[in-house]
N, C-alpha and C positions, 0 to 999 in steps of 0.2 A: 173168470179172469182174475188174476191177481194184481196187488195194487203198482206191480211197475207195470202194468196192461198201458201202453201208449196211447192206442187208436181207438179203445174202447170203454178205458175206464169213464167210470160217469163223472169223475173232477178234473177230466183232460180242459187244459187251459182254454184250446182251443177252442171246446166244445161250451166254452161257458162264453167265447166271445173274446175273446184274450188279446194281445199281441204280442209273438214269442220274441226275447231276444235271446238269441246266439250268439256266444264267440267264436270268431270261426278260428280254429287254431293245425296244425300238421298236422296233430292225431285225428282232426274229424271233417277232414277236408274234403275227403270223399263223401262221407254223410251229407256234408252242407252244401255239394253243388247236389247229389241225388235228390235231396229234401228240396233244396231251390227252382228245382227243374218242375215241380208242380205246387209248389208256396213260395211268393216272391218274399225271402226273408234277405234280412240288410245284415252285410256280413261285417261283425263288431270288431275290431283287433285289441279293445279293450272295454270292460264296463265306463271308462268314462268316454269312450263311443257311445257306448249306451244313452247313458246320461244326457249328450250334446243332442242326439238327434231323439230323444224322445222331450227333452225341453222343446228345441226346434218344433217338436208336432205339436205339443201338447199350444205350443204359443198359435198357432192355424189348425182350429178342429177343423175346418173344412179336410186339409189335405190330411191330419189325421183318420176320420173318416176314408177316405180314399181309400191310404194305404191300409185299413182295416177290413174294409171291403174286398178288399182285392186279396188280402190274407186268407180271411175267412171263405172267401169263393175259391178260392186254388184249393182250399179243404177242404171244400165240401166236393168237390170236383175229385177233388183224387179220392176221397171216402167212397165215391157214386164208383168212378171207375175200381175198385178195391174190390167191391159189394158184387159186382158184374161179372169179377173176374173170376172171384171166388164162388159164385151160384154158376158158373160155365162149370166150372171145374168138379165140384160137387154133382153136376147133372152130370160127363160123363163116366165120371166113375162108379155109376152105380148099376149092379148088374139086370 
């Protein structure tokens, strides 16, 4: 894997525990409902979106937690279903 590897690099944010923000802008609109539809990510229209609701969490770790949890589980969740689909696929194609 090379170092733009997304899903498997071993310094992927997510895999250290992260929580990603996004801008969600025209050009990656379709990326960020795809990616949202199995990571409930908060969609930024600016970094001082960013800013506001990561103050917002950071001031209730409870529900920073939460929403970390719930990040990290949609990850892990679509890694597992990735993992599955990719060893089907691998198993028939082999003669």
């Amino acid at each position: 894997m090379d170092e733009s590897s997304f899903t498997e690099h071993p310094n992927n944010p997510l895999e250290c525990g992260c929580i990603p923000l996004v801008l969600k802008t025209a050009e990656n609109e379709l990326w960020f409902r795809w990616v949202s539809e199995k990571i409930p990510l908060v969609a930024l229209g600016s970094w001082d979106d960013g800013l506001r609701i990561m103050m917002n969490l950071l001031s209730n770790p409870a529900r920073l937690e939460l929403y970390r949890e719930r990040v990290l589980t949609g990850w892990a969740n679509w890694k597992r279903e990735l993992e599955v689909a990719g060893q089907g696929w691998l198993s028939q194609s082999k003669c």
